[in-house]
C-alpha positions as MATLAB code, in Angstrom:
seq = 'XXXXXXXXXXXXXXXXXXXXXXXXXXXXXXXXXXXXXXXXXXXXXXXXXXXXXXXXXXXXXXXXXXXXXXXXXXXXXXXXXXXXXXXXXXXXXXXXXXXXXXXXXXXXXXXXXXXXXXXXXXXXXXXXXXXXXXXXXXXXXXXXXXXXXXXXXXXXXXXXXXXXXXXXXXXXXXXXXXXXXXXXXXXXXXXXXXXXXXXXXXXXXXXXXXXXXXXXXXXXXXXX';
ca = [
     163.999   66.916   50.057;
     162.108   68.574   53.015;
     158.687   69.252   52.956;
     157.665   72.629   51.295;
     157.067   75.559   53.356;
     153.432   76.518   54.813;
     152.555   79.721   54.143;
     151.113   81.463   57.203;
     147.834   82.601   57.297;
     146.608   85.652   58.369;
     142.894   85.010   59.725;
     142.963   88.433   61.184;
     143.039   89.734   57.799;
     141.088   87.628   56.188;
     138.155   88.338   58.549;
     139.205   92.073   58.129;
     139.471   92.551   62.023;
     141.886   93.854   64.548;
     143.871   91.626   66.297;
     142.462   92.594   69.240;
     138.873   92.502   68.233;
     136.333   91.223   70.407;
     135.146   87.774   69.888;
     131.167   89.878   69.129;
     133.336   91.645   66.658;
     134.804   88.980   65.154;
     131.551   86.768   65.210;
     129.947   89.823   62.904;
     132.828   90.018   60.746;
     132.347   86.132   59.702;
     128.027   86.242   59.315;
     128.889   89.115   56.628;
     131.633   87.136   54.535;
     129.990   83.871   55.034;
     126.395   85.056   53.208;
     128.952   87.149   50.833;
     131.273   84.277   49.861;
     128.454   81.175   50.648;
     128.737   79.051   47.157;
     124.938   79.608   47.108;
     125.384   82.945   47.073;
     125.054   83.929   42.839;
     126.197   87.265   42.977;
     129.556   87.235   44.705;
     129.684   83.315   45.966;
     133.370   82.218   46.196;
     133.720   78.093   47.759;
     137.447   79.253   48.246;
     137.123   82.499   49.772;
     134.343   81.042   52.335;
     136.193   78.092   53.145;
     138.993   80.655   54.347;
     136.759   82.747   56.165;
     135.123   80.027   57.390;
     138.689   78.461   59.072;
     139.593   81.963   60.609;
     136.205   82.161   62.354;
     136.860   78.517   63.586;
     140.267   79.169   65.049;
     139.703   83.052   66.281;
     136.677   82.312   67.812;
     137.882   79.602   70.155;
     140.035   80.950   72.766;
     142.709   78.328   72.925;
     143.005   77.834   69.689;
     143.214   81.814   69.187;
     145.775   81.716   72.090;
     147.783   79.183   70.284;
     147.696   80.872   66.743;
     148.632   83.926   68.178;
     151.390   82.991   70.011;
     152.574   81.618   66.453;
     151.762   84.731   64.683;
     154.133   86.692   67.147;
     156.578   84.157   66.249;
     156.643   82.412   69.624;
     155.981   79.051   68.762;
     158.855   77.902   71.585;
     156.599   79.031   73.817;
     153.741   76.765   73.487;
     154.928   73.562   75.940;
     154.395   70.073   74.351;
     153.551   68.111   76.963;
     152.635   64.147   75.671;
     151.628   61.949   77.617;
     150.881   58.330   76.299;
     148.225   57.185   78.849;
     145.730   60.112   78.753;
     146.153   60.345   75.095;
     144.734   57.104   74.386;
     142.345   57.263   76.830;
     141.335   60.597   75.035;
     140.897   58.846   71.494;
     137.921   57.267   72.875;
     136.604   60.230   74.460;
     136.874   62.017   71.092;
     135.233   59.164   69.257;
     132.328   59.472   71.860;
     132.009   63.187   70.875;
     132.118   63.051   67.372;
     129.182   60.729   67.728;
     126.931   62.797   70.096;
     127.951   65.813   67.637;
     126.067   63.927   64.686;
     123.790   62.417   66.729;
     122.377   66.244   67.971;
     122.536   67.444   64.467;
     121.325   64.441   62.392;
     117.531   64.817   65.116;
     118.022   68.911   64.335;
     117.883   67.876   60.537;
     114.875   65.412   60.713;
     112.605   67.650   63.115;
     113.688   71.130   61.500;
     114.556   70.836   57.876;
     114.334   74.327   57.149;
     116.472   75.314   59.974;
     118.841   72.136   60.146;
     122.160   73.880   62.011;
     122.882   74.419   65.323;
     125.088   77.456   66.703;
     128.622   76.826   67.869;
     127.822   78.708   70.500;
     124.152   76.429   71.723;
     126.623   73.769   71.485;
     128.869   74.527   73.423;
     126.198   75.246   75.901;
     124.626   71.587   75.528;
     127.471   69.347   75.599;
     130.760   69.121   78.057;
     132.929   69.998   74.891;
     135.482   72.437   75.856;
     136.082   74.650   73.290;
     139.472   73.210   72.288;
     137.534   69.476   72.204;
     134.687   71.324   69.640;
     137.127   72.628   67.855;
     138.975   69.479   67.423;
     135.744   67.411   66.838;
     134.599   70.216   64.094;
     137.479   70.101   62.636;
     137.034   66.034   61.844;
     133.888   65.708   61.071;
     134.180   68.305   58.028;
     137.516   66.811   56.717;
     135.723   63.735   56.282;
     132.451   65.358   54.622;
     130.080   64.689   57.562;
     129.011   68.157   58.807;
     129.387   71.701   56.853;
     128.940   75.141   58.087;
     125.671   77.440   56.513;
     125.903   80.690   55.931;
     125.480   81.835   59.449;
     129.092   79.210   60.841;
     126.550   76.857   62.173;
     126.864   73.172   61.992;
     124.683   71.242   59.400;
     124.948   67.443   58.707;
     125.717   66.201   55.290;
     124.401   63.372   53.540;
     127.401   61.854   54.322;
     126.593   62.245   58.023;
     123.592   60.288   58.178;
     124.964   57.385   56.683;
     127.662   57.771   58.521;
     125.735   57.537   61.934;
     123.043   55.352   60.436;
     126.070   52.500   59.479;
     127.551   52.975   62.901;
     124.703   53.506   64.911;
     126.445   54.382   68.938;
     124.319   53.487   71.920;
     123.298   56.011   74.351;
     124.995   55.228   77.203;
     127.931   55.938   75.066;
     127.598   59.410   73.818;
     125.170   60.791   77.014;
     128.442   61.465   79.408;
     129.269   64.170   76.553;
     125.740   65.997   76.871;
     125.073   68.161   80.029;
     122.185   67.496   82.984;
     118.798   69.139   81.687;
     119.019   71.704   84.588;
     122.688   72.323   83.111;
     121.545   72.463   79.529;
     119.593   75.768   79.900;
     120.712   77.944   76.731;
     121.637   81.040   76.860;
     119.269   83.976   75.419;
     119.130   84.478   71.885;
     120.846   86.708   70.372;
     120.716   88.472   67.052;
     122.923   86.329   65.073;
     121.382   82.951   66.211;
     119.514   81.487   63.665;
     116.801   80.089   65.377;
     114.552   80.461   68.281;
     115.730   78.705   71.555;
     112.988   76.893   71.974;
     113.432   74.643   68.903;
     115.373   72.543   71.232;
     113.135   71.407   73.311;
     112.392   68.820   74.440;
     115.291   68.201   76.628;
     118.721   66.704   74.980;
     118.458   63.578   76.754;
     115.218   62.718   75.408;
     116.302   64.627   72.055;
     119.595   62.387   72.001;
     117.431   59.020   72.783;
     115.038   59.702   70.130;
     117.424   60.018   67.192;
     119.032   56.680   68.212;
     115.362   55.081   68.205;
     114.647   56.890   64.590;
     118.853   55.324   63.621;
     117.123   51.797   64.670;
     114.274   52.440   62.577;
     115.237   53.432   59.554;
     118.093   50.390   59.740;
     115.336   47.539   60.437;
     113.336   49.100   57.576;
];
């Protein structure tokens, strides 16, 4: 028997957006169904329904990955070229590895030296790290399927219990992870905005000396 059929999904809809709506648009569309559906939420929380908004946000508001799902939506999957090759894909496993563990590195320090504002915006991110958006998406995308970061109510990244173990058992050095974070004169973020959820200021000091302090704090908490 062949596998069942996959529905397709229309994040468009879901989001209640055009399909040509601008990725502001589209960003305002998810804050209002995230705090609407957000499990916390006791009036009208729904884990299912935020979950779905939550994976239409991801995928719309990343323009390759938008690119991609649209060119399946218009039913021209032919058109997207496979193009495999062996070497640079295994040299790219590491690479994503080295990501995933600068991406809980940043967010594990966020959650010790701002508990009451513990996520950091997709967008900050992207501004901080070499990511491409395609890479963030992909490294996202991980990290929640195995439990390690979650999205708040505003889509931006948190990490989970799970996530400091995680990082605390396999504790990366920094020479590792730091070819994934930006210069400091690079790293400038952008101006805030009125969707970002904190000041952009909380991140200073500089991510270097951010990134090298949660490693020291890993080491500590391990010899203790």
């Amino acid at each position: 028997m062949g596998a069942p059929a996959v529905a397709f999904v229309d994040h468009y809809g879901i989001l209640g957006v055009d399909a040509k709506a601008t990725n502001n648009a589209i960003h305002q569309a998810y804050s209002a169904l995230a705090a609407k559906y957000h499990p916390n939420n006791k009036e009208s929380g729904d884990k299912e329904k935020y979950e779905a908004v939550t994976t239409a946000y991801e995928t719309l508001s990343d323009p390759a990955a938008r690119k991609a799902y649209d060119s399946v939506k218009s039913g021209g999957v032919e058109d997207i070229p496979v193009n495999f090759d062996p070497d640079e894909f295994l040299a790219g496993m590491g690479q994503d590895t080295g990501r995933r563990m600068c991406l809980l590195s940043m967010l594990y320090d966020r959650r010790k030296q701002s508990p009451r504002t513990p996520g950091i915006p997709i967008r900050l991110i992207e501004t901080l790290t070499t990511f491409s958006g395609l890479e963030l998406t992909f490294c996202t995308w991980y990290l929640k399927q195995k439990g390690l970061v979650t999205s708040d109510d505003k889509s931006n990244l948190v990490i989970t219990v799970e996530g400091m173990d995680y990082l605390e058992a396999n504790r990366p050095d920094a020479a590792s992870i730091r070819p994934f974070l930006k210069p400091k004169e690079e790293a400038k973020p952008r101006p805030a905005t009125t969707h970002q959820a904190f000041p952009v200021k909380a991140l200073k000091p500089a991510v270097g000396a951010t990134l090298s302090r949660a490693l020291a704090n890993l080491g500590a908490s391990r010899a203790s």
